[in-house]
mmCIF file as Biopython writes it, N, C-alpha, C and O atoms, coordinates in Angstrom:
data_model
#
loop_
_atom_site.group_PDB
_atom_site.id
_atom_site.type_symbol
_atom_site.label_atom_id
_atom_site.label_alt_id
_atom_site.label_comp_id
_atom_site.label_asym_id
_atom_site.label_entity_id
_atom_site.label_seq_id
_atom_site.pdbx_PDB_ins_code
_atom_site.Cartn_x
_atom_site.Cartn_y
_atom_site.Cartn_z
_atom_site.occupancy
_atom_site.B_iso_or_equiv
_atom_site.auth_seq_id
_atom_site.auth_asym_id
_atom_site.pdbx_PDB_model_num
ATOM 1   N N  . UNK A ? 1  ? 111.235 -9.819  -6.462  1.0 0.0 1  A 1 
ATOM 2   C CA . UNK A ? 1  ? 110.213 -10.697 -6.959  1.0 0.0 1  A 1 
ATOM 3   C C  . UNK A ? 1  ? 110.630 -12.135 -6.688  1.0 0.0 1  A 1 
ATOM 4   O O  . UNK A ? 1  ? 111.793 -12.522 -6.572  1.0 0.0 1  A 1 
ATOM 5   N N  . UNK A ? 2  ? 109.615 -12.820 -6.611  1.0 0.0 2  A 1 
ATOM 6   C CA . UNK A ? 2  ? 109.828 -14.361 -5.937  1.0 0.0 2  A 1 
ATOM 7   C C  . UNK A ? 2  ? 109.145 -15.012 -7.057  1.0 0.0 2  A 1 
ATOM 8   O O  . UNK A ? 2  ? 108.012 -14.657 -7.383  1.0 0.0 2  A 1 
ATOM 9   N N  . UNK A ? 3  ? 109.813 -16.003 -7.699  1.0 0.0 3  A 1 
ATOM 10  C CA . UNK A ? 3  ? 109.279 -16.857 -8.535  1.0 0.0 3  A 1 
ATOM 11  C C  . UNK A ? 3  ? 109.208 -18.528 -8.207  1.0 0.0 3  A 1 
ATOM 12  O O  . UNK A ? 3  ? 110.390 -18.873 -8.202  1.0 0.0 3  A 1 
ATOM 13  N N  . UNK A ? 4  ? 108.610 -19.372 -8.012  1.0 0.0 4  A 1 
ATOM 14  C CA . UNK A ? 4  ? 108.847 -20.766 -8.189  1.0 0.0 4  A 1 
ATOM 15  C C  . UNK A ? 4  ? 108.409 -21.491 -9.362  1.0 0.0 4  A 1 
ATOM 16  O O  . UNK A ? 4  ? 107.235 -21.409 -9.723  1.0 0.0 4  A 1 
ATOM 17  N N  . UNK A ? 5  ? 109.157 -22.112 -9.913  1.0 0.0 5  A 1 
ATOM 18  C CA . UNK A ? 5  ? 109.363 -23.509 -10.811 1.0 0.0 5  A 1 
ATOM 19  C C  . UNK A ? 5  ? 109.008 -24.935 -10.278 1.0 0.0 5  A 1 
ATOM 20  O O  . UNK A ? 5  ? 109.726 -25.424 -9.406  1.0 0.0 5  A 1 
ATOM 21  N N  . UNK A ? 6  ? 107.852 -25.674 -10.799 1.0 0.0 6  A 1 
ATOM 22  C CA . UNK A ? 6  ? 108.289 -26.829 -10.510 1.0 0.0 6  A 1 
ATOM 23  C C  . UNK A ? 6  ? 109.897 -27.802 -11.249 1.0 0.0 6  A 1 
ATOM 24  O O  . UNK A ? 6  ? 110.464 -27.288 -12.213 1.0 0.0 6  A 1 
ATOM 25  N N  . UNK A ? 7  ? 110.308 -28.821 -10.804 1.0 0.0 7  A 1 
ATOM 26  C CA . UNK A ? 7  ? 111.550 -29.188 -11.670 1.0 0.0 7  A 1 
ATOM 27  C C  . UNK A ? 7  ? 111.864 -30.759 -11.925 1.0 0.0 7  A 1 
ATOM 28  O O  . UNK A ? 7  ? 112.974 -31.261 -12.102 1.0 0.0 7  A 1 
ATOM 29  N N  . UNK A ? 8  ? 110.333 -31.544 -11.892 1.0 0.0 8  A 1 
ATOM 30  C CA . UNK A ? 8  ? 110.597 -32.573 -12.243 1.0 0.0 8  A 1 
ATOM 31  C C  . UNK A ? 8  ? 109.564 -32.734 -14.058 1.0 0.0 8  A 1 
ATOM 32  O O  . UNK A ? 8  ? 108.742 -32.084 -14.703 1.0 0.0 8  A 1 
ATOM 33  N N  . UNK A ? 9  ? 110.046 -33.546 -14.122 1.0 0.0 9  A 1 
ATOM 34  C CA . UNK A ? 9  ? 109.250 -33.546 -15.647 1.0 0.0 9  A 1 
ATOM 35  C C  . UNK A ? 9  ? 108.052 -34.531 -15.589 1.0 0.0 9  A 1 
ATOM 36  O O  . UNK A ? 9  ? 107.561 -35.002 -16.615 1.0 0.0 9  A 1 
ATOM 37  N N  . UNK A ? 10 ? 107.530 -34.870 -14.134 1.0 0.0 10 A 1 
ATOM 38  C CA . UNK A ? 10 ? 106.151 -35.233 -14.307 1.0 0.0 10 A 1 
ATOM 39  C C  . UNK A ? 10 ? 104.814 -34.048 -13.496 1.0 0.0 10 A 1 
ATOM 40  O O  . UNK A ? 10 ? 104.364 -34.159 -12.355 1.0 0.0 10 A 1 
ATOM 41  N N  . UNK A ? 11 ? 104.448 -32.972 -14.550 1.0 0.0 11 A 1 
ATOM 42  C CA . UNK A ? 11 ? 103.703 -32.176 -14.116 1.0 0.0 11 A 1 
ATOM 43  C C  . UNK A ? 11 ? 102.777 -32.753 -14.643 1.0 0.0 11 A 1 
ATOM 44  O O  . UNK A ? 11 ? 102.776 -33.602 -15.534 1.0 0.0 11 A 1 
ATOM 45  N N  . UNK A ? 12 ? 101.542 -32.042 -13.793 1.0 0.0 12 A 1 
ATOM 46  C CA . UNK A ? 12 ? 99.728  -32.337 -14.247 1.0 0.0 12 A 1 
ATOM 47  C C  . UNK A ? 12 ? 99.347  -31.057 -14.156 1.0 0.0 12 A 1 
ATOM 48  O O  . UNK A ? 12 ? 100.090 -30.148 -13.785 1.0 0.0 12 A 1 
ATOM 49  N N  . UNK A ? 13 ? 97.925  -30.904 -14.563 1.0 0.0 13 A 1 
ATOM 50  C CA . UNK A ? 13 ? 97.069  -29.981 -14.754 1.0 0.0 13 A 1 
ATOM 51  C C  . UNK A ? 13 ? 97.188  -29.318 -13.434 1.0 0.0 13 A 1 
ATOM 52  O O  . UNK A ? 13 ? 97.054  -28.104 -13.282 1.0 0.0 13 A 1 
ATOM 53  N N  . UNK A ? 14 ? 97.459  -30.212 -12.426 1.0 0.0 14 A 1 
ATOM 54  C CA . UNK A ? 14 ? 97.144  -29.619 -10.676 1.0 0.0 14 A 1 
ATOM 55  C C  . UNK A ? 14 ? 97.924  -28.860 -9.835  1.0 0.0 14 A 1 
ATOM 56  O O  . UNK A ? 14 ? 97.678  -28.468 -8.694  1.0 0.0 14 A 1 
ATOM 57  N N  . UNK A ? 15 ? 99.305  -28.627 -10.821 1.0 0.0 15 A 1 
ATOM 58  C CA . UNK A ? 15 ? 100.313 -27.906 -10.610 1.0 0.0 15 A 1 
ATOM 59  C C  . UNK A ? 15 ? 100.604 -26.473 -10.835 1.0 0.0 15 A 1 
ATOM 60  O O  . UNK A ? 15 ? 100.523 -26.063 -11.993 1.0 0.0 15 A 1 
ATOM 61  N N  . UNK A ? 16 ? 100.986 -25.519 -9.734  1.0 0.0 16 A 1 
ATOM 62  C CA . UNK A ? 16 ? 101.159 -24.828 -10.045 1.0 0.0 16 A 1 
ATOM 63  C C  . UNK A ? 16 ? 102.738 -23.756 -9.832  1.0 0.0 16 A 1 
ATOM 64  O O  . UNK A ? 16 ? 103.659 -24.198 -9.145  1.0 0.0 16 A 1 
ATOM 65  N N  . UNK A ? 17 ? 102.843 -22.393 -10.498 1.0 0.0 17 A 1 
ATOM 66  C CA . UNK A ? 17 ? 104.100 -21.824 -10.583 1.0 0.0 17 A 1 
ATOM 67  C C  . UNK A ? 17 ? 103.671 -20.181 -9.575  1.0 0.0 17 A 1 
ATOM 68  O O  . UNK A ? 17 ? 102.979 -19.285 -10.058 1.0 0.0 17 A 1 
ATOM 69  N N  . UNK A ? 18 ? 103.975 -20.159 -8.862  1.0 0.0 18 A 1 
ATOM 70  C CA . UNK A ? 18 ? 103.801 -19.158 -7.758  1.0 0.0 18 A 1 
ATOM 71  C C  . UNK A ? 18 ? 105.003 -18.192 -8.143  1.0 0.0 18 A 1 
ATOM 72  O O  . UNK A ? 18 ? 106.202 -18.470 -8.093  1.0 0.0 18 A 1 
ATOM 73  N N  . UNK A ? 19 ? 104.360 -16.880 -8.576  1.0 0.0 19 A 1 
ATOM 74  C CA . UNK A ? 19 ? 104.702 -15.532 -9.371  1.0 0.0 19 A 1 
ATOM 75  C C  . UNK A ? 19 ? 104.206 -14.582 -8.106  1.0 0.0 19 A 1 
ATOM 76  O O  . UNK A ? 19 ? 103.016 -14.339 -7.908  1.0 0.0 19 A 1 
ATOM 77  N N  . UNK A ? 20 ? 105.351 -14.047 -7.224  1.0 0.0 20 A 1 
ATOM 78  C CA . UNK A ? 20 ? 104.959 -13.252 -6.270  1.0 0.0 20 A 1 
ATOM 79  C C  . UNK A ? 20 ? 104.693 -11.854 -7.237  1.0 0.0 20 A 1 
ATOM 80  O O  . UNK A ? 20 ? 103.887 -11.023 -6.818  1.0 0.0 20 A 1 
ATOM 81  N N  . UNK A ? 21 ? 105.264 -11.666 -8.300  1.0 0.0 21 A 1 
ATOM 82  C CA . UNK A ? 21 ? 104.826 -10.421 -9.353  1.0 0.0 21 A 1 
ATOM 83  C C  . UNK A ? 21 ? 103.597 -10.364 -9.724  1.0 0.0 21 A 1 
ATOM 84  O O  . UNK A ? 21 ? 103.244 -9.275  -10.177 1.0 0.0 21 A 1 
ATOM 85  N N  . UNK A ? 22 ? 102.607 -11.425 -9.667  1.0 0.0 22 A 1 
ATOM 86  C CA . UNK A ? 22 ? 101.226 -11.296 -10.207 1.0 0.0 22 A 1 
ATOM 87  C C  . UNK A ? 22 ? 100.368 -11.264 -9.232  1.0 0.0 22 A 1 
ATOM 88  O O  . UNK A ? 22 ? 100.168 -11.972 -8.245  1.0 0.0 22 A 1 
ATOM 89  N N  . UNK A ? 23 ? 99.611  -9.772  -9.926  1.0 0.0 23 A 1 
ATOM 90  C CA . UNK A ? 23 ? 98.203  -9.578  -8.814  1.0 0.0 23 A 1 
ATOM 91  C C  . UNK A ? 23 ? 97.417  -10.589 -7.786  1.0 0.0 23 A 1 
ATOM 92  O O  . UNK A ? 23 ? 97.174  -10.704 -6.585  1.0 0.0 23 A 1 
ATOM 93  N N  . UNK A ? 24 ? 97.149  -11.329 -9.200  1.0 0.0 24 A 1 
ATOM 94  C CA . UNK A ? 24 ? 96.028  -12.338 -8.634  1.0 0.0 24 A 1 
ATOM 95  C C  . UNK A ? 24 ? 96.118  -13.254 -9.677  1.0 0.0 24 A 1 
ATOM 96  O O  . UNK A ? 24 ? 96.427  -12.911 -10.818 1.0 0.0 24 A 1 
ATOM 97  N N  . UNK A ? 25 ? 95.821  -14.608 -9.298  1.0 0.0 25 A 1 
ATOM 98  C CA . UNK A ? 25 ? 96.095  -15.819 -9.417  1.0 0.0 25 A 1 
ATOM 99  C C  . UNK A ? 25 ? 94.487  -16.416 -10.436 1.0 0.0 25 A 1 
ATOM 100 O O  . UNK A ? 25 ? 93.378  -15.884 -10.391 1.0 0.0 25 A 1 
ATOM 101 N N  . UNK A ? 26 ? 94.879  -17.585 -11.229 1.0 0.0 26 A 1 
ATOM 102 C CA . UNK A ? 26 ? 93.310  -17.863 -11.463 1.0 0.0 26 A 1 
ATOM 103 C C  . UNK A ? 26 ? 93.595  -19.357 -11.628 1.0 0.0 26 A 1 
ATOM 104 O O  . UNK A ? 26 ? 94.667  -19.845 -11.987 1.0 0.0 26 A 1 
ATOM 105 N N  . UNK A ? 27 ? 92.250  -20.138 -11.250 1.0 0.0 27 A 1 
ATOM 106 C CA . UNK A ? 27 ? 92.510  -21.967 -11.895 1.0 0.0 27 A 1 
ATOM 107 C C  . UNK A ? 27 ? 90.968  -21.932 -11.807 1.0 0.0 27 A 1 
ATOM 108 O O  . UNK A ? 27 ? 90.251  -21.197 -11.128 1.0 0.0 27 A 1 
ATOM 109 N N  . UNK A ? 28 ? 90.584  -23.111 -12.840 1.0 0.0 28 A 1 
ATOM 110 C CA . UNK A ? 28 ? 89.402  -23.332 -13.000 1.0 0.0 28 A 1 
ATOM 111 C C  . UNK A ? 28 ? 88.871  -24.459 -11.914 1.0 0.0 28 A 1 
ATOM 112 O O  . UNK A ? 28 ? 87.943  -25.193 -12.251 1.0 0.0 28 A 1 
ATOM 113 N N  . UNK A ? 29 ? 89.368  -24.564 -10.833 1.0 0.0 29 A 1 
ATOM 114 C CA . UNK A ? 29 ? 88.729  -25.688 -10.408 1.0 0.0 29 A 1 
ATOM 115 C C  . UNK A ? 29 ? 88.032  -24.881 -9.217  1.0 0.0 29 A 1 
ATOM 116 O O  . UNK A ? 29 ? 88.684  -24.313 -8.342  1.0 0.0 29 A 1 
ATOM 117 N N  . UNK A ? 30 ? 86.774  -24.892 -9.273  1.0 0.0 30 A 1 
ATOM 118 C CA . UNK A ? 30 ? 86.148  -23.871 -8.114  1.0 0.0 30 A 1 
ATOM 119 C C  . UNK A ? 30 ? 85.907  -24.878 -6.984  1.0 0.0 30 A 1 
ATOM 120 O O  . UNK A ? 30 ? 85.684  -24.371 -5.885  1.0 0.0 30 A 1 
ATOM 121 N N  . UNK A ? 31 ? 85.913  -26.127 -7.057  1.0 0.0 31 A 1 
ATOM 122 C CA . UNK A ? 31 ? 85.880  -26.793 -5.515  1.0 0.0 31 A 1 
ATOM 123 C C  . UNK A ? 31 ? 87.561  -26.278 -4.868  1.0 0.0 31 A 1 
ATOM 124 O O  . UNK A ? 31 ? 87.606  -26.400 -3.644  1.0 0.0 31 A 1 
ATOM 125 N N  . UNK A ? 32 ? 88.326  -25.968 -5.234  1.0 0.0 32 A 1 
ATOM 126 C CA . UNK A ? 32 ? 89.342  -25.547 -4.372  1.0 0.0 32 A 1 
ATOM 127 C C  . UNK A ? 32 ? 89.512  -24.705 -4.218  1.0 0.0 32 A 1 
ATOM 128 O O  . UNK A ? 32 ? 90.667  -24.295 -4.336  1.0 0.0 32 A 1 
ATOM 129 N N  . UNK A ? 33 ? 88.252  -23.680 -3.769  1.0 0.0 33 A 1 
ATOM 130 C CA . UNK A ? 33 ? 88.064  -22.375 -3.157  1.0 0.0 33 A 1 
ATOM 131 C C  . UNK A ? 33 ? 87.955  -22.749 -1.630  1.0 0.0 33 A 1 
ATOM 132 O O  . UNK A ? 33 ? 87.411  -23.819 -1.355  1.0 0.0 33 A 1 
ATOM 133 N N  . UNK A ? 34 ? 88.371  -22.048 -0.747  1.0 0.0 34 A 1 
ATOM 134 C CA . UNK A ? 34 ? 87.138  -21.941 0.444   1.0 0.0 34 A 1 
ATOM 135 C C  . UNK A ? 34 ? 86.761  -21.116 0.878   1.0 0.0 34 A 1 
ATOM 136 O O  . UNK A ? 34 ? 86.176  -21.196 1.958   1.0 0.0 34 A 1 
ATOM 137 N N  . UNK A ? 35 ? 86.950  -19.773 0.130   1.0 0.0 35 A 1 
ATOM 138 C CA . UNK A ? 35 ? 85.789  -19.025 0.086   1.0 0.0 35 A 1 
ATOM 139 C C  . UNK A ? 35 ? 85.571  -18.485 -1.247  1.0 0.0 35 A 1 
ATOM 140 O O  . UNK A ? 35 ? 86.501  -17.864 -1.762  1.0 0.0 35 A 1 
ATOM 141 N N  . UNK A ? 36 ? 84.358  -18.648 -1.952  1.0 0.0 36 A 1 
ATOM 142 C CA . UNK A ? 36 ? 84.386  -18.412 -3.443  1.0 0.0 36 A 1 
ATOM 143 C C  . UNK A ? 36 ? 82.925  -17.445 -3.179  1.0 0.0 36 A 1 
ATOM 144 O O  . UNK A ? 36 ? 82.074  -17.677 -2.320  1.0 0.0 36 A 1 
ATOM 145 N N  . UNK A ? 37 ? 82.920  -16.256 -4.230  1.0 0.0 37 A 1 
ATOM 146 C CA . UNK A ? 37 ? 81.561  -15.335 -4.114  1.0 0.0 37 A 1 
ATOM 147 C C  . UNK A ? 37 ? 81.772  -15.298 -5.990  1.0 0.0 37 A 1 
ATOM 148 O O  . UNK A ? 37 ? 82.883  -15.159 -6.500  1.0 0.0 37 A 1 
ATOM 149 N N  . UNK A ? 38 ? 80.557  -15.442 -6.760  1.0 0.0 38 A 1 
ATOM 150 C CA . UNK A ? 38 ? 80.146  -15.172 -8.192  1.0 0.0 38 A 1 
ATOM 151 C C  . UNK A ? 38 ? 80.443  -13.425 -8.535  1.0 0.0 38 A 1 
ATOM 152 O O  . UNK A ? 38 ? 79.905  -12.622 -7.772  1.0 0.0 38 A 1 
ATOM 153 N N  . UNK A ? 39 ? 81.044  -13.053 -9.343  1.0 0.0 39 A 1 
ATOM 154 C CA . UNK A ? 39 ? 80.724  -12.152 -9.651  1.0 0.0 39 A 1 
ATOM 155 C C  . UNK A ? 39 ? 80.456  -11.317 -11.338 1.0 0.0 39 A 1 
ATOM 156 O O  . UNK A ? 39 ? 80.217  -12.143 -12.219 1.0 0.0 39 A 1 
ATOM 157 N N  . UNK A ? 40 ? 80.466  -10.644 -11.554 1.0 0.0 40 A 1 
ATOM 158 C CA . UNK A ? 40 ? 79.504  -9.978  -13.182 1.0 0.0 40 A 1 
ATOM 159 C C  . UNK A ? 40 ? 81.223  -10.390 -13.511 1.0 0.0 40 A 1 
ATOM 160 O O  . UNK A ? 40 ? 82.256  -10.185 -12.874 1.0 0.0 40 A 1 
ATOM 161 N N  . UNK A ? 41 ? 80.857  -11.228 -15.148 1.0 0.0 41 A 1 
ATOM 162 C CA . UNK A ? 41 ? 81.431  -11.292 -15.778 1.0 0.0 41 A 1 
ATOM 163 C C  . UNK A ? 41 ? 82.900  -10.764 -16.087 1.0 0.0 41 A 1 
ATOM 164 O O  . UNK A ? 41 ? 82.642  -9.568  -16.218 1.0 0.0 41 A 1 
ATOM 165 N N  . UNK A ? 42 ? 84.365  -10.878 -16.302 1.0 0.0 42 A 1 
ATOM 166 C CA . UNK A ? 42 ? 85.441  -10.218 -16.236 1.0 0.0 42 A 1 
ATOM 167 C C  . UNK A ? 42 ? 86.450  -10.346 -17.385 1.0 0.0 42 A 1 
ATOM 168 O O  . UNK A ? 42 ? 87.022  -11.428 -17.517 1.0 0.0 42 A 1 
ATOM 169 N N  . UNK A ? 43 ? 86.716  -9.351  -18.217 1.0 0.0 43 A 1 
ATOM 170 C CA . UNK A ? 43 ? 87.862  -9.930  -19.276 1.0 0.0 43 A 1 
ATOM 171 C C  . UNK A ? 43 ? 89.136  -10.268 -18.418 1.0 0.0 43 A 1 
ATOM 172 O O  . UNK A ? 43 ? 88.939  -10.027 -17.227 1.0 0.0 43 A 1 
ATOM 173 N N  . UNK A ? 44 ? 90.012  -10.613 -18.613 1.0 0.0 44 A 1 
ATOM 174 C CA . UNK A ? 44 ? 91.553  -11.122 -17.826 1.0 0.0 44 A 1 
ATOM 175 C C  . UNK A ? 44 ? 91.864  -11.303 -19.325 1.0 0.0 44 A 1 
ATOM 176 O O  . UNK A ? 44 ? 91.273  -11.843 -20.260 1.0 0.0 44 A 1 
ATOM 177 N N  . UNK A ? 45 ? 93.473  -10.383 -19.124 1.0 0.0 45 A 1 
ATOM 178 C CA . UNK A ? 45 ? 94.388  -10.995 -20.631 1.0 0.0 45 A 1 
ATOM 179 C C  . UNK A ? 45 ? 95.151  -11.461 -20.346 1.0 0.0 45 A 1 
ATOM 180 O O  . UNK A ? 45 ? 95.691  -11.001 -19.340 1.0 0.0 45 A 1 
ATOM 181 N N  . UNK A ? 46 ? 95.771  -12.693 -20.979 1.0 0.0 46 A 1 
ATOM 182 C CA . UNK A ? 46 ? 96.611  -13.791 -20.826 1.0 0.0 46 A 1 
ATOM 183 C C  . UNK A ? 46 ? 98.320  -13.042 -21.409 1.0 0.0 46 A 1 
ATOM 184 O O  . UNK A ? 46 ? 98.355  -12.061 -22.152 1.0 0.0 46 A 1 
ATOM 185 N N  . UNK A ? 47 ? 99.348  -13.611 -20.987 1.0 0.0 47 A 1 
ATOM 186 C CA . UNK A ? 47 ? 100.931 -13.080 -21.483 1.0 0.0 47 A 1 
ATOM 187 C C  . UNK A ? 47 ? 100.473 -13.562 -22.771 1.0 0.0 47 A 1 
ATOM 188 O O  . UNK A ? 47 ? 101.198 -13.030 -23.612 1.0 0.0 47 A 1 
ATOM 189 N N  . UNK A ? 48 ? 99.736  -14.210 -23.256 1.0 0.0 48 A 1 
ATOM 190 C CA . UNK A ? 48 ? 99.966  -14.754 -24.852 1.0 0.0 48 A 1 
ATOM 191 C C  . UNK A ? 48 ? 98.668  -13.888 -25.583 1.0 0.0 48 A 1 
ATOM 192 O O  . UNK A ? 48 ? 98.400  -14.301 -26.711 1.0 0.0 48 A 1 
ATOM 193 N N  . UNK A ? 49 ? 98.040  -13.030 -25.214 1.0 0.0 49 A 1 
ATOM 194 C CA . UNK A ? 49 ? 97.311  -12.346 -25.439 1.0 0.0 49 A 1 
ATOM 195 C C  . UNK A ? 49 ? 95.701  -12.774 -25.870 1.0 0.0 49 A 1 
ATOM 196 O O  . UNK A ? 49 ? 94.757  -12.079 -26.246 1.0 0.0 49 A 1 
ATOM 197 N N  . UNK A ? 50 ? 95.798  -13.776 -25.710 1.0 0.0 50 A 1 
ATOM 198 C CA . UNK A ? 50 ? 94.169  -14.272 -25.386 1.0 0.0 50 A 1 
ATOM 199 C C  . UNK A ? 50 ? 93.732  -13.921 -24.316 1.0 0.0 50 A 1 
ATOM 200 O O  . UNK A ? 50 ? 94.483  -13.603 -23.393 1.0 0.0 50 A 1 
ATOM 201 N N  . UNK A ? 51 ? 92.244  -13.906 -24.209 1.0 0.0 51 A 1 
ATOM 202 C CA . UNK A ? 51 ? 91.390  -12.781 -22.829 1.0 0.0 51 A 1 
ATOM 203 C C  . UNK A ? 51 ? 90.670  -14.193 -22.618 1.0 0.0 51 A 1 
ATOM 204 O O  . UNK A ? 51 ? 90.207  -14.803 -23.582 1.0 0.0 51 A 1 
ATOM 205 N N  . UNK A ? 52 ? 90.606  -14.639 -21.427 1.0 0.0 52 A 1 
ATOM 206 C CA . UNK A ? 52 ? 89.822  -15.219 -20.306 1.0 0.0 52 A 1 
ATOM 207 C C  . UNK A ? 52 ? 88.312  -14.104 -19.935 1.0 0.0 52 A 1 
ATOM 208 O O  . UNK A ? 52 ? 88.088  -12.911 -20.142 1.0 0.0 52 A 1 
ATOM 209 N N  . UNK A ? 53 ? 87.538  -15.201 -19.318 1.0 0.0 53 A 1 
ATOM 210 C CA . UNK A ? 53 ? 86.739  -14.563 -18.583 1.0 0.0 53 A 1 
ATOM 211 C C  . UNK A ? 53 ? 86.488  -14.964 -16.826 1.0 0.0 53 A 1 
ATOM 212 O O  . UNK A ? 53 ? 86.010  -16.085 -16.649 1.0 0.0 53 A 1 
ATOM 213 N N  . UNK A ? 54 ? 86.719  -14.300 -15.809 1.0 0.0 54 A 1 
ATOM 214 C CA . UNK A ? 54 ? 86.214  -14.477 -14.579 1.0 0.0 54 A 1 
ATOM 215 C C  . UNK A ? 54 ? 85.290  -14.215 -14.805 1.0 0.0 54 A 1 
ATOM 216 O O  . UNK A ? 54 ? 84.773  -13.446 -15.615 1.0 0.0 54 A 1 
ATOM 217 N N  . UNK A ? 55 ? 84.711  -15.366 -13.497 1.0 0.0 55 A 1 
ATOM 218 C CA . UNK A ? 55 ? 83.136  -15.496 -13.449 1.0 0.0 55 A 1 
ATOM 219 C C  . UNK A ? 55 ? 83.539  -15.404 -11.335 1.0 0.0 55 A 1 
ATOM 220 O O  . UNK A ? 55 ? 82.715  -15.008 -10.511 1.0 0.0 55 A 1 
ATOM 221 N N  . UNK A ? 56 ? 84.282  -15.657 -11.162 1.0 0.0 56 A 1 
ATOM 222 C CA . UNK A ? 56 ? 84.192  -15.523 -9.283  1.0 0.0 56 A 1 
ATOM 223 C C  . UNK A ? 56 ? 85.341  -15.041 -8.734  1.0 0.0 56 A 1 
ATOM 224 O O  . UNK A ? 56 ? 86.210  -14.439 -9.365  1.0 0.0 56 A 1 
ATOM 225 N N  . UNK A ? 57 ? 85.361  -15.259 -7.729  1.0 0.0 57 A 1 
ATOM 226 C CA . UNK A ? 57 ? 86.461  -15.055 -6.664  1.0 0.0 57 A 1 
ATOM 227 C C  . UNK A ? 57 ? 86.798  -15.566 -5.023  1.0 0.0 57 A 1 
ATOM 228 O O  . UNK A ? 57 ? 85.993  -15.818 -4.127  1.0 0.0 57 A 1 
ATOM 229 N N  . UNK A ? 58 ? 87.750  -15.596 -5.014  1.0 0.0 58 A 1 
ATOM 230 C CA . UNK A ? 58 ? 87.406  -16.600 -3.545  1.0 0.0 58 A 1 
ATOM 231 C C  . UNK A ? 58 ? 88.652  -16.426 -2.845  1.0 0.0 58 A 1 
ATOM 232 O O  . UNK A ? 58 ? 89.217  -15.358 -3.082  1.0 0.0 58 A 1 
ATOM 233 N N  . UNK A ? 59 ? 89.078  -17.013 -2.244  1.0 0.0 59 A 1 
ATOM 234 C CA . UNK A ? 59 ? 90.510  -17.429 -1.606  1.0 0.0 59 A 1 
ATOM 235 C C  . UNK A ? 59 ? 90.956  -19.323 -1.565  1.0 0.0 59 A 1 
ATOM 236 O O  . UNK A ? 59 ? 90.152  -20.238 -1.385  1.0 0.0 59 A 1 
ATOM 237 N N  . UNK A ? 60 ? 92.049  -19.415 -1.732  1.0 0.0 60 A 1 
ATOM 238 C CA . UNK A ? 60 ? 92.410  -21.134 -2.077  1.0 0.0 60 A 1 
ATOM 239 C C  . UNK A ? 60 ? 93.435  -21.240 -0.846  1.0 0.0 60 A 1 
ATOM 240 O O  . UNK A ? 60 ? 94.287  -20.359 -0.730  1.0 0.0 60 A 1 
ATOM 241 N N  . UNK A ? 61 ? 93.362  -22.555 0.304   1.0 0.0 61 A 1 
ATOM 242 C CA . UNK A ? 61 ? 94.898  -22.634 0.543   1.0 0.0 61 A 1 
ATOM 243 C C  . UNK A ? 61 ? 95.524  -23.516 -0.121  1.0 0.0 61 A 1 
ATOM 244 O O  . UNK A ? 61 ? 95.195  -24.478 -0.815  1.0 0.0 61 A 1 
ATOM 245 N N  . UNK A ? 62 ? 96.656  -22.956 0.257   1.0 0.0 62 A 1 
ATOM 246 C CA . UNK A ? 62 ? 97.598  -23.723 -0.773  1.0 0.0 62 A 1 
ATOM 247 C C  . UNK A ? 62 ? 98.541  -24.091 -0.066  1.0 0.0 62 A 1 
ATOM 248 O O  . UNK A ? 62 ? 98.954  -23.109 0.551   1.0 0.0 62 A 1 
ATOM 249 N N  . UNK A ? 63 ? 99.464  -25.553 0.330   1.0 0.0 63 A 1 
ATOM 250 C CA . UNK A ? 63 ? 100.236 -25.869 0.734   1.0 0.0 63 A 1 
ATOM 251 C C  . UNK A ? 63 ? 101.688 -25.785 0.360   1.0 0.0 63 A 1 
ATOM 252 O O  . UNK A ? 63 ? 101.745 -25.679 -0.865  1.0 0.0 63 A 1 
ATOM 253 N N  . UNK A ? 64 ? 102.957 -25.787 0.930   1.0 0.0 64 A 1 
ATOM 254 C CA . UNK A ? 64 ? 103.695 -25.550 0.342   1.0 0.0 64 A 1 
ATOM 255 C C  . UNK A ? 64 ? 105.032 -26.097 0.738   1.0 0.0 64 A 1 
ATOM 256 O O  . UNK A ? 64 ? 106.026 -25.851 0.055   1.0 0.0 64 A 1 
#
């Protein structure tokens, strides 16, 4: 399993931690799709056990 950390102590909302262990990925910002399709409603449970809902899906690039 491949994990990254960011490691300075000025993070933002725009940051993220790349978990080669997790399925699939989620962020609310749907302009940084480039390819995004709507789909029926989705529970997602959080490690802290609150449930999200998907509403799409898409693909993001991501630089690195």
């Amino acid at each position: 399993m491949f994990v990254a950390a960011l490691s300075t102590n000025d993070h933002t909302m725009y940051d993220w931690i790349v978990d080669s262990g997790a399925m699939q990925h989620m962020t609310f910002e749907q302009e940084w799709f480039i390819t995004y399709k709507d789909i029926s409603p989705k529970r997602v449970f959080m490690g802290d056990d609150t449930v999200l809902e998907a509403i799409g899906k898409g693909n993001i690039k991501a630089t690195m």
